[in-house]
C-alpha positions, 0 to 999 in steps of 0.5 A: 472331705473338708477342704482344711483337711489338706492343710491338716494332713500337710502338718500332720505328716511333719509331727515327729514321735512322742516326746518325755516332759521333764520337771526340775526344781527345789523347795518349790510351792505346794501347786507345783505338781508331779502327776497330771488330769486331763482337763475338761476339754478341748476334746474331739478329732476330726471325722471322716464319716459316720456310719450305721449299721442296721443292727444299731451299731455305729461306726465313726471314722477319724483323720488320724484317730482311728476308727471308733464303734459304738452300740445303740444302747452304750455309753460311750465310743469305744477305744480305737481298734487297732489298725495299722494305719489310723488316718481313714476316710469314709464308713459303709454300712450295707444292708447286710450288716456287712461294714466297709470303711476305707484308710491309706494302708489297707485301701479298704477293710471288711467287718462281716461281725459288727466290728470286732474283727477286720479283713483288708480286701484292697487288693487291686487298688495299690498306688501302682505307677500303672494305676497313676497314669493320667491321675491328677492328684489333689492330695500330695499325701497319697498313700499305699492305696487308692483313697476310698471316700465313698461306697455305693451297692448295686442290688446285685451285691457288688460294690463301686468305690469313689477314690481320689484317681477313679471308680472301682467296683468289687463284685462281692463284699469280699473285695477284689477291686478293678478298675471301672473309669475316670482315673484323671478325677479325684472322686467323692460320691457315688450312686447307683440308680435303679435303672443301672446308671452310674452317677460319680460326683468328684472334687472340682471337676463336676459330676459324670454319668455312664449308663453302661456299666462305666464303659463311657461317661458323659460330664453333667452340667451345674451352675452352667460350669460342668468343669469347676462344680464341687459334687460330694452329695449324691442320693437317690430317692424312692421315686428314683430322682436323683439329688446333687449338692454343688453351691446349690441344690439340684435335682434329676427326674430321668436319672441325671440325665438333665438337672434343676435346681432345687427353690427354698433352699436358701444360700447354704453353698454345699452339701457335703451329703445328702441322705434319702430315708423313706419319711423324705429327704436330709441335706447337710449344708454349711449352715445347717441341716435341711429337711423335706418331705417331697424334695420340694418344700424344704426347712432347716431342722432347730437346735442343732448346736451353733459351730461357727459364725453363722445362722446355722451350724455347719453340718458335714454328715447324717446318718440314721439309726432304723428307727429313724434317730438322726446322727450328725456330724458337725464342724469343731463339734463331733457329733450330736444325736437327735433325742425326740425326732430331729428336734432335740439334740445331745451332744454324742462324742463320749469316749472320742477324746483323743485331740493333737493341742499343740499350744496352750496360753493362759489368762488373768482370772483362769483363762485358758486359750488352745489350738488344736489341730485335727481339727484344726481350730483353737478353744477357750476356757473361761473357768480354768478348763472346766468348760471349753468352746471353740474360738470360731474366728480362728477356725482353719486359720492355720493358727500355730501359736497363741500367748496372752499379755498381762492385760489380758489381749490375746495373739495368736500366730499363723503362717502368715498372719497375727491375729488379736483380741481385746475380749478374750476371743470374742472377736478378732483383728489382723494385723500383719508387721509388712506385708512384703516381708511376711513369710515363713517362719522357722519349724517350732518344736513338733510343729511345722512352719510358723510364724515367731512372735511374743509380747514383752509384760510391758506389752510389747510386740515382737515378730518375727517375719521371715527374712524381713526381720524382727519388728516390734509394735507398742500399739498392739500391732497397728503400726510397726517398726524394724527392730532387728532387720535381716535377722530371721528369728527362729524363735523369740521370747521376753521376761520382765526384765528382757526380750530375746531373738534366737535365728537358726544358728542359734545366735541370740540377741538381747534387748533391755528396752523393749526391742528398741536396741540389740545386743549380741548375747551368746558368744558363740551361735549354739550350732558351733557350741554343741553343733546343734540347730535350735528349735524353741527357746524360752526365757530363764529366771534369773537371766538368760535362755533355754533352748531346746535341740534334738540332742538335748536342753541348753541353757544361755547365761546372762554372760552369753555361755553355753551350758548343758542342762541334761537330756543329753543326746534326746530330741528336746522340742518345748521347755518352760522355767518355773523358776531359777531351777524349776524347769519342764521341758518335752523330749524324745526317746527312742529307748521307750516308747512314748513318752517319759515325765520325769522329775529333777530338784537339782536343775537338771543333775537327776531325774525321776519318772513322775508320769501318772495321770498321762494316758500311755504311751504318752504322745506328742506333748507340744507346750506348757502354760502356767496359770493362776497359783502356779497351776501347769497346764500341758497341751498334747496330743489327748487334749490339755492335762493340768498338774495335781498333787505337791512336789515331792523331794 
């Protein structure tokens, strides 16, 4: 499992429900809009694994999405079954047709009918306290069930399953797991050998063997550290030698009992997995997928498409069809299929749509910037969310905000970071305000801990860093100044004509000159006005501020008093003023389920239902951009939609 995946669950375990979007306003302009379409990309989840069955039937299994099916012969990946968990960790397709796949819930579920219908067989893989002693967990997230990362058969039928605490066998597909050993290591591959060794390979604590039957086992050896390797990769060849990826490649003639490493490989550090097929051997690196007809001379397989700044692409995955048709899974790029061999590719995610964005920016001349968790990387249009690419550079950077100024320099804002760039993505800088007082930022609206940060129209910096304070750049963030100290902001936002700081009790702070001085705006902090904590805030045309509470939208005026804009009693978690009385907003409601978009031309006094275009039940919408001739882009969880169609009376 890839390492940001850690990262991705600790974030994704904060998300709250889905939220309703709302739209106020009178005598608007025609490109003002009341139904959505979801815009050409970013689309793409993070997959655990992808299997395939021998009757052509391929399985991908997603982090958060479910699992999706898909026939040899189909157009596109079918709709999530429908599980009670979705979050899922790795796909087994034995010989049989017989198909295993592994999530939190049910630890593991069985499909003996090519995926139309499910059985859960985790029985004896509970989280039990009993099954907890002497574990040491690397993912705090544990659910209901051992985690399965990975399956292997023995000739006999019976099965072993890799687990985040140990190896467990099943004596049958119907299930009914015991434990086997290594209950204190987080496993992630596993084999069985001809000649009945066992070989599990576990995250950071190297490889083990057992040649009887898991009563003992002995820890092997790689890259003369047997306790720090990094084993996820295990295959048997028909020769019977044994293959492990660590940094490097290495290979066993006597059943790993003794190991080498592989020459010809290059520099590829890891090999999340490797595949033994009968026309030689697969090995998917982070740069690249290699290739051998004899374990010994290896090459790297052309054309695969770039996913990062590398030579090669980073590949995790590979899985054949029986005619030999490679699928592969690729970082920030889902998975392509091998056309003629392995040297022509298409891209194969058709129908995988479903991505949690939870920021979009826009651009001069139809650029459009998001950030996408799960994967958590961000993305780039060029052409108004035609066409989309991932912005390598930000790639598992924890990257939870990003905004443009009028030149057209793009920021984005992580934990503890600001990123920018001058050519649109291109490449990228770090600046950080000071070092020693950059910490957490306050919870922004679905999101988890962020860093708060704007730029003013006159291109003006303003972070927020922790306890520290606000600090303000004119030089694009090569040198900084204290602009508000001890004041930890909680959200901050400019207009043209001023710059505003919210900190967690809901006091707001107004400058005139570009964050030099502060005055005090709101009269009375807003937890002692509505008794609500702030979550986001965004700036009001015409004067003053909105700012969203779990019991409804606020508005600040330029005299510093509180008003209620409506939503009375909902989670409101992201708003944006079109104009005077033109405002969207996102909310919760526990009365429906998913989410609302409604309409108001009065400012907030009624609303209307104007959800079309939206996939139901909408979830999770996270932020708004306005593009070029007042076009509004959503980032949700299902990707970005734009608005389409006039504002009706």
């Amino acid at each position: 499992m890839p390492l940001r995946f850690i990262l991705a669950a600790f974030l994704l375990a904060a998300l709250t429900s889905g939220c309703d979007v709302f739209s106020s306003g009178d005598d608007p302009p025609r490109t003002r809009q009341t139904a959505w379409e979801r815009t050409n990309g970013p689309f793409g989840v993070e997959l655990a694994d992808v299997a395939v069955a021998p009757n052509g039937v391929a399985y991908a299994a997603t982090y958060g999405y479910g699992l999706y099916r898909r026939a040899a012969d189909a157009d596109a990946w079918s709709t999530p079954a429908s599980f009670d968990d979705n979050y899922f960790h790795s796909a087994y397709a034995a010989s049989d047709g017989t198909v295993l796949v592994a999530n939190d819930a049910s630890g593991v579920l069985r499909s003996t009918d090519g995926g139309t219908t499910w059985q859960a067989i985790g029985a004896g893989l509970e989280n039990t306290l009993a099954s907890q002693e002497g574990c040491r967990l690397y993912d705090p997230f544990t659910g209901a069930h051992r985690r399965v990362y990975a399956f292997a058969q023995t000739p006999s039928g019976a099965y072993f399953a890799a687990t985040d605490c140990g190896l467990y066998r099943a004596d049958s597909a119907a299930g009914g797991w015991s434990y086997v050993g290594l209950r204190a290591y987080d496993l992630r591959a596993v084999v069985v050998h001809p000649s009945g060794a066992l070989l599990a390979g576990s995250r950071y604590d190297g490889l083990f063997r057992s040649t009887d039957d898991g009563a003992t086992w002995s820890r092997e050896s790689f890259d003369g550290d047997a306790e720090t390797s990094i084993i996820s990769g295990l295959a048997v060849d028909e020769a019977g030698r044994v293959y492990a990826g660590t940094n490097v490649l290495h290979v066993s003639d006597d059943a790993g009992a003794t190991w080498q490493a592989v020459t010809g490989t290059g520099d590829r550090f890891g090999y999340p997995e490797i595949v033994a097929r009968p026309e030689g051997l697969y090995a998917a690196s982070l740069n690249g997928l290699l290739v051998s007809a004899d374990g010994t001379n290896w090459s790297v397989i052309e054309g695969l498409p770039e996913t990062g700044a590398r030579e090669y692409g980073t590949v995790e995955g590979v899985a054949f069809y029986s005619d030999g048709t490679a699928l592969v899974k690729l970082i920030n790029a889902g998975l392509v299929r091998s056309e003629s061999g392995t040297q022509r590719w298409r891209r194969y995610n058709t129908g995988i749509q479903a991505v949690d964005v939870r920021s979009v920016a826009s651009g001069p001349e139809g650029a459009l910037y998001t950030l996408a968790l799960q994967p958590d990387v961000a993305h780039r249009s060029l052409d108004g969310g035609q066409t989309w690419m991932p912005i390598d550079d930000l790639a598992n950077t924890s990257v939870d905000g990003l905004f443009v100024d009028a030149e057209g320099t793009v920021y984005a804002a992580s934990l503890f970071q600001l990123f920018r760039s001058t050519d649109r993505g291109d490449t990228w800088t770090v600046s950080n305000p000071q070092a020693g007082d950059l910490q957490y930022g306050f919870s922004r609206g679905n999101t988890d801990y962020r860093l708060a940060a704007t730029v003013t129209p006159q291109g003006t910096l303003l972070v927020g860093a922790g306890p520290g304070g606000v600090y303000r750049s004119d030089d694009g963030g090569v040198s900084w100044e204290p602009a508000l100290p001890a004041v930890r902001a909680a959200d901050i936002a400019a207009a043209p004509e001023a710059a505003f700081v919210i900190d967690a009790d809901g006091t707001v702070y107004r400058s005139d000159d570009e964050g030099q001085t502060w005055s005090r705006l709101s009269n009375t902090p807003l937890i002692e006005a509505v008794d609500a904590v702030p979550r986001r805030m965004t700036t009001a045309p015409g004067g003053g501020v909105l700012v969203t509470t779990v019991r409804g939208l606020y508005r600040l005026s330029a005299g510093g008093q509180w008003a209620a804009l409506g939503l009375a009693g909902q989670r409101v978690t992201a708003a944006r003023a079109l104009d005077e009385r033109t405002v969207l907003a996102v909310a919760c409601s526990e009365a429906v389920e998913g989410d609302q978009v409604f309409l108001t031309t009065d400012g907030g006094g009624t609303w209307r239902n104007v959800s079309g275009g939206l996939e139901a039940p909408i979830r999770d919408v996270h932020d708004f951009a306005q593009g070029p001739e007042g076009m509004v882009y959503v980032a949700a969880r299902g990707g970005v939609y734009r608005g389409i169609g006039p504002l009706a009376p």
